[in-house]
Rosetta silent file (secondary structure, phi, psi, omega in degrees, C-alpha in Angstrom):
SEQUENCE: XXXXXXXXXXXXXXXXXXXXXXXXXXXXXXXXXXXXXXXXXXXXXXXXXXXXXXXXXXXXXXXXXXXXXXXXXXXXXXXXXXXXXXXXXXXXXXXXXXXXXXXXXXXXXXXXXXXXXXXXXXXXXXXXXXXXXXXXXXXXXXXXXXXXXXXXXXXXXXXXXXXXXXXXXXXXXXXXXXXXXXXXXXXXXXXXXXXXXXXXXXXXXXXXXXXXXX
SCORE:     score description
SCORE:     0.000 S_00000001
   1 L     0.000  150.211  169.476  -12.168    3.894   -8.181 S_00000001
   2 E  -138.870  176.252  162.217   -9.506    2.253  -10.250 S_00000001
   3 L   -95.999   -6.615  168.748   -8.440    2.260  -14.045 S_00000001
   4 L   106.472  -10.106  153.767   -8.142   -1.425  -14.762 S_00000001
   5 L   -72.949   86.613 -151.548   -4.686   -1.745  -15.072 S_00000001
   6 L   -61.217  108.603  174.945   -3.616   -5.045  -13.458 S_00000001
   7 L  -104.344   28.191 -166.784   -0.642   -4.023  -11.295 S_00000001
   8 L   171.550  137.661  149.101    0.087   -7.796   -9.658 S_00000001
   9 E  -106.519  137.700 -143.736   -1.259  -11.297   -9.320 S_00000001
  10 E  -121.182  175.352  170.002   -1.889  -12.297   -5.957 S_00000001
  11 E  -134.098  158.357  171.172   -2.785  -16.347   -5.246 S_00000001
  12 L   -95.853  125.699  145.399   -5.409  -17.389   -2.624 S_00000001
  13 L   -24.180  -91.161  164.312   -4.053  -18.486    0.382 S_00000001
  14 L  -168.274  158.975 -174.959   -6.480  -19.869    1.865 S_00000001
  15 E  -121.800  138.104  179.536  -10.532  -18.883    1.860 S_00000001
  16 E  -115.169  140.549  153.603  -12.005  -19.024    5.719 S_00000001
  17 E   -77.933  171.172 -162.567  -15.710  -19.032    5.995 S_00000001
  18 E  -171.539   97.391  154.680  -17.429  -16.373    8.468 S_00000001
  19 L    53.183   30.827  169.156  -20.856  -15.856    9.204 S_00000001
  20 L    92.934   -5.956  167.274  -22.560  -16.978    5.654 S_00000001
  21 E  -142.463 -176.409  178.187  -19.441  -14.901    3.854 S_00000001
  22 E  -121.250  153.720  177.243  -15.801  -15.507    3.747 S_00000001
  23 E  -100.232   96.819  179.909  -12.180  -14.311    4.727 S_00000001
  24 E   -81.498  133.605 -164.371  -10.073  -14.332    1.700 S_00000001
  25 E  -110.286  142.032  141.442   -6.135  -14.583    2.288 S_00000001
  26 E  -138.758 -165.777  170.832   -3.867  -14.064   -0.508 S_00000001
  27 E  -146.317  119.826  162.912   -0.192  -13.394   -1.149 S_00000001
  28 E   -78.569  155.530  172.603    0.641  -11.061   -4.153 S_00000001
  29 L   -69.429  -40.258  165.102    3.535  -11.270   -5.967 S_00000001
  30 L  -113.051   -4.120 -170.099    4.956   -8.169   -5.877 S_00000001
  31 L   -93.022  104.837 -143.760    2.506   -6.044   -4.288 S_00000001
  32 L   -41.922  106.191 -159.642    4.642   -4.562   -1.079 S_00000001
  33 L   -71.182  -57.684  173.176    1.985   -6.022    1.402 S_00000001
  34 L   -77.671   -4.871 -167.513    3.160   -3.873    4.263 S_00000001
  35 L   -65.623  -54.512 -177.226    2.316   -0.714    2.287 S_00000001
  36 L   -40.386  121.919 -176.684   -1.523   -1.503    2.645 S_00000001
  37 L   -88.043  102.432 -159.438   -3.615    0.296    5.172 S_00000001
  38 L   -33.729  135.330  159.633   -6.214   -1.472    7.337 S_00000001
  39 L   118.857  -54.609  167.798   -9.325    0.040    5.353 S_00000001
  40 L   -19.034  121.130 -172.046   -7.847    0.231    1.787 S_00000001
  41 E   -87.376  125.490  169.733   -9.543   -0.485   -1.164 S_00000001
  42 E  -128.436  108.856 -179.732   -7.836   -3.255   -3.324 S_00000001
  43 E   -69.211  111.826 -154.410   -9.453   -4.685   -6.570 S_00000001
  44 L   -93.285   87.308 -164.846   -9.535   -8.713   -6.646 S_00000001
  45 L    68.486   59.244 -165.401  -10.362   -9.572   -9.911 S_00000001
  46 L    52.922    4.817 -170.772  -12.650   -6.757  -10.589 S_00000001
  47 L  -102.596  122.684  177.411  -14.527   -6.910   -7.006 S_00000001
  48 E   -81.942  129.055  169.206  -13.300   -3.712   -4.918 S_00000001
  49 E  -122.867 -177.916 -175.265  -12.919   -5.631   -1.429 S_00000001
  50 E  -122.153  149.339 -174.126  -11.272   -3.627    1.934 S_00000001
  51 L   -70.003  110.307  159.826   -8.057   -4.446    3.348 S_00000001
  52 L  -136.070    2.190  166.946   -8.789   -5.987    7.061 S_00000001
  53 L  -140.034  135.521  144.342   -5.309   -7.894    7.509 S_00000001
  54 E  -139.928  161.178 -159.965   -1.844   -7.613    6.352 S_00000001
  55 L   134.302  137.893 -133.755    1.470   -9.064    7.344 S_00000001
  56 L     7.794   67.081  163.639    3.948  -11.690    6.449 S_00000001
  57 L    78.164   30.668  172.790    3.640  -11.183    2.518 S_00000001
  58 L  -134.567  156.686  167.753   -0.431  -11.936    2.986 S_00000001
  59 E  -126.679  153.904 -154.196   -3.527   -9.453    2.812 S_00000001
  60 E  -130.628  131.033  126.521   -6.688  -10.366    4.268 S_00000001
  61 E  -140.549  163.265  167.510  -10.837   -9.312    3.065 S_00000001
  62 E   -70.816   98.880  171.373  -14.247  -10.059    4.113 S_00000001
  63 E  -113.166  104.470 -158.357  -16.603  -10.892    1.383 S_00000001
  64 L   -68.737 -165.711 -177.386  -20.234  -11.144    2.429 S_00000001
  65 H   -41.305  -55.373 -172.052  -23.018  -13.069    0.826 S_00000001
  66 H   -65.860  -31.502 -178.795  -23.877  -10.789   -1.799 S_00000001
  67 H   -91.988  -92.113  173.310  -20.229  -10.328   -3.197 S_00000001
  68 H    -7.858  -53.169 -135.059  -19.846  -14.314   -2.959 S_00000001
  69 H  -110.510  -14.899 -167.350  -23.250  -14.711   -4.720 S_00000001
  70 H  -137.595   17.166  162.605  -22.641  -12.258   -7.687 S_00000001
  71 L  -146.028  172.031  167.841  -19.194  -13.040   -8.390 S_00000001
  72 H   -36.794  -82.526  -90.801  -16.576  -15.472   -8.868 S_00000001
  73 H   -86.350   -5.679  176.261  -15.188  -15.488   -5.730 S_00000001
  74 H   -68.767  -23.466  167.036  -17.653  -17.641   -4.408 S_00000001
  75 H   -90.568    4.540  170.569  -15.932  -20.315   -6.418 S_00000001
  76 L   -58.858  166.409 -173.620  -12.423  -19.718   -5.581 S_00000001
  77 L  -151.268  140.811  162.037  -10.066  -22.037   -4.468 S_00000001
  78 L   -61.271  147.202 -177.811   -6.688  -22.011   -3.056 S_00000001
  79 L   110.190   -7.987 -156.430   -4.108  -21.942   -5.793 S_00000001
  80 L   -84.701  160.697 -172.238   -6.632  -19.504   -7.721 S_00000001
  81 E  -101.084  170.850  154.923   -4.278  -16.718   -9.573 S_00000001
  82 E  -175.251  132.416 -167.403   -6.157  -13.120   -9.478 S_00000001
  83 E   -39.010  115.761  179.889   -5.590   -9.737  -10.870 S_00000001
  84 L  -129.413  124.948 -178.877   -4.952   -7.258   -8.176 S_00000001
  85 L  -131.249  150.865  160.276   -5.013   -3.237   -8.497 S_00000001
  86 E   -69.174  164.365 -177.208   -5.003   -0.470   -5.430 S_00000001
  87 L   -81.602  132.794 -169.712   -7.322    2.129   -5.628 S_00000001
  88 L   -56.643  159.151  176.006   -6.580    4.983   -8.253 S_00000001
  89 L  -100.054  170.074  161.795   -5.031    8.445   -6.832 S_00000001
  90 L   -60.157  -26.388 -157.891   -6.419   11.754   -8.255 S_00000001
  91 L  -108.480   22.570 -172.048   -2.811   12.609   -9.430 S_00000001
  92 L   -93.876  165.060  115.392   -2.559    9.308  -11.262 S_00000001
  93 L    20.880   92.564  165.932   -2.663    8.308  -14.713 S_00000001
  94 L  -135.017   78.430  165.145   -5.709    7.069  -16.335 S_00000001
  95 L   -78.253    9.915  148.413   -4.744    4.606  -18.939 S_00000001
  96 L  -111.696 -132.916 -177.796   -7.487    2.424  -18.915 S_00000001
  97 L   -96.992 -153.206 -164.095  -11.304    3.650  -18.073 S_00000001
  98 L  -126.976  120.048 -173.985  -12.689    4.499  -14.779 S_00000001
  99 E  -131.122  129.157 -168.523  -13.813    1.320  -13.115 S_00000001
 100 L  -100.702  -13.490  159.357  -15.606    1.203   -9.850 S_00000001
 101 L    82.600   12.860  156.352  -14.401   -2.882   -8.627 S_00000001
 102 L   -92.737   70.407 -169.490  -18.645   -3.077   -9.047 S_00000001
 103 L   -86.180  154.057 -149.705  -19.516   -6.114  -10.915 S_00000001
 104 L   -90.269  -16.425  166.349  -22.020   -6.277  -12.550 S_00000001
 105 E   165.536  167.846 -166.251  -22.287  -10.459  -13.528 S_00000001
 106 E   -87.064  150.351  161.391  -20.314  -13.144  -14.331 S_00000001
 107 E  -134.998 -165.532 -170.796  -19.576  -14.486  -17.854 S_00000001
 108 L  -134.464  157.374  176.487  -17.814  -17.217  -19.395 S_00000001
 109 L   -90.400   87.315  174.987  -15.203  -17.970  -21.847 S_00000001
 110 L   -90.030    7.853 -152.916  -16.517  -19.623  -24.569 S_00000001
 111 E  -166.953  119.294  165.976  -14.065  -19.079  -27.436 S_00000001
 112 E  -160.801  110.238  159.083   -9.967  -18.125  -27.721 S_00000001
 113 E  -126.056  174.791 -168.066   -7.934  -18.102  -30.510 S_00000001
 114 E   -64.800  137.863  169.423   -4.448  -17.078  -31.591 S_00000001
 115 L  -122.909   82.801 -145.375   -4.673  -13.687  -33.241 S_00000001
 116 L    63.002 -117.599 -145.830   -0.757  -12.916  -34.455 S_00000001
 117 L  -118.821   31.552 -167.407    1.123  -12.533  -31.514 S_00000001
 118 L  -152.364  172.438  179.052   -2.030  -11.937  -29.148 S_00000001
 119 E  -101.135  158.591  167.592   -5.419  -13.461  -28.678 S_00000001
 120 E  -142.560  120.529 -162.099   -8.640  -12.873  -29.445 S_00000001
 121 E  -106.316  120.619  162.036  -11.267  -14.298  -26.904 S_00000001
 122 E  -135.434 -176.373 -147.975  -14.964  -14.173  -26.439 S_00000001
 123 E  -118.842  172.832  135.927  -17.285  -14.317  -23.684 S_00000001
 124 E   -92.852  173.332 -145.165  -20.779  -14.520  -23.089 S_00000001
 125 L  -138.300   97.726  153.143  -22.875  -11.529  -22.446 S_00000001
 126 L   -10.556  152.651 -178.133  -25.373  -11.668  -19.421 S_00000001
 127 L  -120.739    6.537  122.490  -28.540  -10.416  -20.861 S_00000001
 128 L   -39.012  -31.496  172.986  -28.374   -8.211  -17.398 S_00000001
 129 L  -138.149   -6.457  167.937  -25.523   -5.993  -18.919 S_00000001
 130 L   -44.491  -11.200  176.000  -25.802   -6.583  -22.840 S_00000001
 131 L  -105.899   -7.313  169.124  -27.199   -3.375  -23.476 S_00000001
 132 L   -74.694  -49.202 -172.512  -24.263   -1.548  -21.875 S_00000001
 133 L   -83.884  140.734  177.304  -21.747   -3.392  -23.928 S_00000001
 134 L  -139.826  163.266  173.674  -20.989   -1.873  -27.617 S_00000001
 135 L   -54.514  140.125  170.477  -18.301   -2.518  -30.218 S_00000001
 136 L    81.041    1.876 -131.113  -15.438   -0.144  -29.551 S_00000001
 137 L  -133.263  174.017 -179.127  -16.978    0.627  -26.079 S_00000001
 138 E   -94.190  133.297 -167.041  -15.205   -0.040  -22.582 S_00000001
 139 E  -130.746  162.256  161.189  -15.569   -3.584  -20.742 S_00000001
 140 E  -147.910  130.898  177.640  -13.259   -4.867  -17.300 S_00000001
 141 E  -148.649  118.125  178.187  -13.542   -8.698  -17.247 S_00000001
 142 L    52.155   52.074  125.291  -11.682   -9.911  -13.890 S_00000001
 143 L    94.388   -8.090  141.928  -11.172   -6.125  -13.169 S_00000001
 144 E   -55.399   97.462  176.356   -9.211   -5.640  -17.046 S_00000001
 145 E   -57.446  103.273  153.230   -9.678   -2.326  -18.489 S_00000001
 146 E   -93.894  136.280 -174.715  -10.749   -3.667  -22.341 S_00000001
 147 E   -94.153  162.161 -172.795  -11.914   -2.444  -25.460 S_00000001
 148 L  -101.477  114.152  167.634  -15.057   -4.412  -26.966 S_00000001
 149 L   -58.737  -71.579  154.896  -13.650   -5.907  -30.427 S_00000001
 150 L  -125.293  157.997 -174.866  -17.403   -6.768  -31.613 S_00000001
 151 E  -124.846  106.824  170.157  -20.500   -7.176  -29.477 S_00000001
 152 L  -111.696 -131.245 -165.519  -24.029   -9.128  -30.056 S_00000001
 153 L   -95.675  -18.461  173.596  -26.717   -9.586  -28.235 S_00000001
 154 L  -132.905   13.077  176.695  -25.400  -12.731  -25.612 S_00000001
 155 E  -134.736  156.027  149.049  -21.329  -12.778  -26.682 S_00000001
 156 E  -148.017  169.889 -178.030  -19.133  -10.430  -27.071 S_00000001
 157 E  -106.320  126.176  166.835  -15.364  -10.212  -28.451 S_00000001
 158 E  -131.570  150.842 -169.532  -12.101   -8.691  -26.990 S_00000001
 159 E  -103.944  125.596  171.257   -8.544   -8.754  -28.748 S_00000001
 160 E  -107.232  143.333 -172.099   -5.436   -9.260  -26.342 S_00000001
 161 L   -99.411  125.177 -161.125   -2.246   -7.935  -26.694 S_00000001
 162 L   -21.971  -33.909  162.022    0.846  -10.265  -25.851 S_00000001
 163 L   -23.886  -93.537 -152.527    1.351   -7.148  -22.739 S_00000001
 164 H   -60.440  -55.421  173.195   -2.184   -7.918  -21.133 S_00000001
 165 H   -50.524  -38.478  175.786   -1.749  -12.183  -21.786 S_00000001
 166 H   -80.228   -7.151 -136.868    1.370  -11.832  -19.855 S_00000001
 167 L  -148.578   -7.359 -178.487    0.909   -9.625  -17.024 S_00000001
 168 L  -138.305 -177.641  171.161   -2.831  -10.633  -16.220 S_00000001
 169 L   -98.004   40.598  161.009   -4.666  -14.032  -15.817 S_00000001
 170 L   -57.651  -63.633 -161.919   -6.334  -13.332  -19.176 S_00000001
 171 L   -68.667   10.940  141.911   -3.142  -15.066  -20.653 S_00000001
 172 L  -139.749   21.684 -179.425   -4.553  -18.463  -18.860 S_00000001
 173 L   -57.027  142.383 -170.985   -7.830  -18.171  -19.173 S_00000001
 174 L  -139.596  165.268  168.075   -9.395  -21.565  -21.028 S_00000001
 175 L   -26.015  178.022  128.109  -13.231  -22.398  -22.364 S_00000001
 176 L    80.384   15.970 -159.113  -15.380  -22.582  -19.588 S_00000001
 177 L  -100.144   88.355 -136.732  -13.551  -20.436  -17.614 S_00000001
 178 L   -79.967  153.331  176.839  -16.046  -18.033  -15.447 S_00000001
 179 E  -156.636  158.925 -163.752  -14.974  -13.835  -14.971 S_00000001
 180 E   -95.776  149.818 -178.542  -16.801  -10.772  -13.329 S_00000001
 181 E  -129.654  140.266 -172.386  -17.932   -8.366  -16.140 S_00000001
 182 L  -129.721   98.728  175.477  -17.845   -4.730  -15.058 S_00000001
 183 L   -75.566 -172.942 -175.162  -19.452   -2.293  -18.199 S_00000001
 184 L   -77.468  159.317 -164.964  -18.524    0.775  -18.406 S_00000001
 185 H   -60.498  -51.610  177.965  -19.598    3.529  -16.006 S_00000001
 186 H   -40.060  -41.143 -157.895  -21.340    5.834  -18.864 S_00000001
 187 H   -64.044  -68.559 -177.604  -22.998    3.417  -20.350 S_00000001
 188 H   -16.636  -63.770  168.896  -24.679    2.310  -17.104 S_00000001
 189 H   -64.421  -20.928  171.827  -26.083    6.203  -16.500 S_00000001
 190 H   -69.934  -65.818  151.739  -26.930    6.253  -20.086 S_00000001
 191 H    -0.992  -49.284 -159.461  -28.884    3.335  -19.970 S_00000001
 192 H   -85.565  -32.013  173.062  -30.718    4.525  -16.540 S_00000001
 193 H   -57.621  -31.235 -177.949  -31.284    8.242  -18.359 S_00000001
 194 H   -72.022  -55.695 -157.121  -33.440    6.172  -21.398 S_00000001
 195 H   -51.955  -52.538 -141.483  -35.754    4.430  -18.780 S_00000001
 196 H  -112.974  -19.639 -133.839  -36.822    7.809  -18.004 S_00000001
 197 H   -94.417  -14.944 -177.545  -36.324    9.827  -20.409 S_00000001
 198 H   -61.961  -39.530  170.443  -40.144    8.898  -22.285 S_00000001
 199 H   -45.750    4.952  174.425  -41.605   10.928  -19.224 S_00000001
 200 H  -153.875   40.189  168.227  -40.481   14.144  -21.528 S_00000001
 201 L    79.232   12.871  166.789  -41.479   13.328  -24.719 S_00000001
 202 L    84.111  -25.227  167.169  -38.451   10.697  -25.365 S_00000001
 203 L  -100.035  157.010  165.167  -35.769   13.401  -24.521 S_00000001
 204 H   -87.865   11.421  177.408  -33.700   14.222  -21.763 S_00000001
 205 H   -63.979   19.981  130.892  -33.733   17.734  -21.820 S_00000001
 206 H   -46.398  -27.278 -168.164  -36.220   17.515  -18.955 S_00000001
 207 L   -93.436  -27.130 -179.988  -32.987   17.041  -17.017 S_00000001
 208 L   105.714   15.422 -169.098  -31.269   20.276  -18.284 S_00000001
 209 L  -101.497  124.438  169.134  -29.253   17.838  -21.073 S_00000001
 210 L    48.818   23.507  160.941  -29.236   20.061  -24.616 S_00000001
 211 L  -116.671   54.952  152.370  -31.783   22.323  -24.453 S_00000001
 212 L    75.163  172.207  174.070  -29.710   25.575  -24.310 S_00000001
 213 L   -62.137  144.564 -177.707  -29.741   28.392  -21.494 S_00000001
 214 L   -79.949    0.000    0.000  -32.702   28.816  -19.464 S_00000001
């Protein structure tokens, strides 16, 4: 799990292919490199990948087909910048949301203007996760813990604060510019609880949700 709070940008190295997926290399800027533990969960842009090299200022993962095919990274390039957080501790912190590095589809930047001394950007909205996202509600786009400014049914809007433009690669993001959309975890179980929930008469108290002691 992480919270979404970008603590380094790493660069791609170099990308090797391997067996229909790839071996991504990067070098973070700051993130102490030897610290990392074969095994280790690190998020790359919102994608949780595992740690399977490290060593002179580079980290190493494996990213099969399916994580290539449902995220950026299949489009990476060397030179690409990308958000990088370790996996949260139980005694940490949790100033953004609770983000699982599972994305859920890509969107695009279609819109970014100056808003004061911050931005205000919007994306489109997957029609695969659009029912997840709400105004006010929690988003990670390229593994950013974000609040949803306004939402409609195939865009939505987030406002950035000069902080988050400096410190993530939000702050060079242009039109056309593709990002992993991660909604938030409640929504996701709320969402799967409605599907079901007609089998009891439209509520979920089938489930043991609000109908009092047994």
């Amino acid at each position: 799990m992480f919270t979404g709070l970008i603590s380094d940008i790493g660069v791609v190295e170099r990308i090797s292919p391997r067996a229909g997926g790839a071996r991504l290399t990067l070098r973070p800027t700051s993130l102490p490199v030897d610290d990392l533990a074969l095994g280790e969960s690190v998020a790359c842009s919102g994608a949780c990948l595992t740690v399977v090299e490290r060593g002179g200022g580079l980290v190493s993962f494996d990213a099969v087909p399916e994580t290539l095919a449902r995220t950026t990274i299949g489009g990476w390039a060397s030179g690409r910048r990308v958000n990088l957080e370790r996996a949260l501790r139980l005694s940490d912190r949790l100033g953004g949301h609770l983000v699982a590095g599972h994305v859920d589809a890509v969107g695009e930047l279609l819109a970014r203007a100056a808003e004061g001394e911050g931005a205000r950007l919007t994306f489109s909205l997957p029609a695969a996760v659009a029912p997840l996202v709400a105004g006010k509600g929690s988003i990670a786009i390229d593994g950013v813990s974000l609040t949803v400014a306004a939402a409609g049914r195939d865009r939505f809007e987030v406002a950035l604060i000069p902080e988050t433009l400096a410190r993530t690669t939000l702050g060079q993001a242009r039109v056309g510019t593709k990002v992993n959309l991660e909604a938030d975890l409640v929504a996701r179980h709320v969402a799967r609880l409605r599907e079901w929930a007609p089998l009891d008469g439209g509520t979920v108290s089938g489930w043991g949700y609000g109908g009092g002691a047994a």
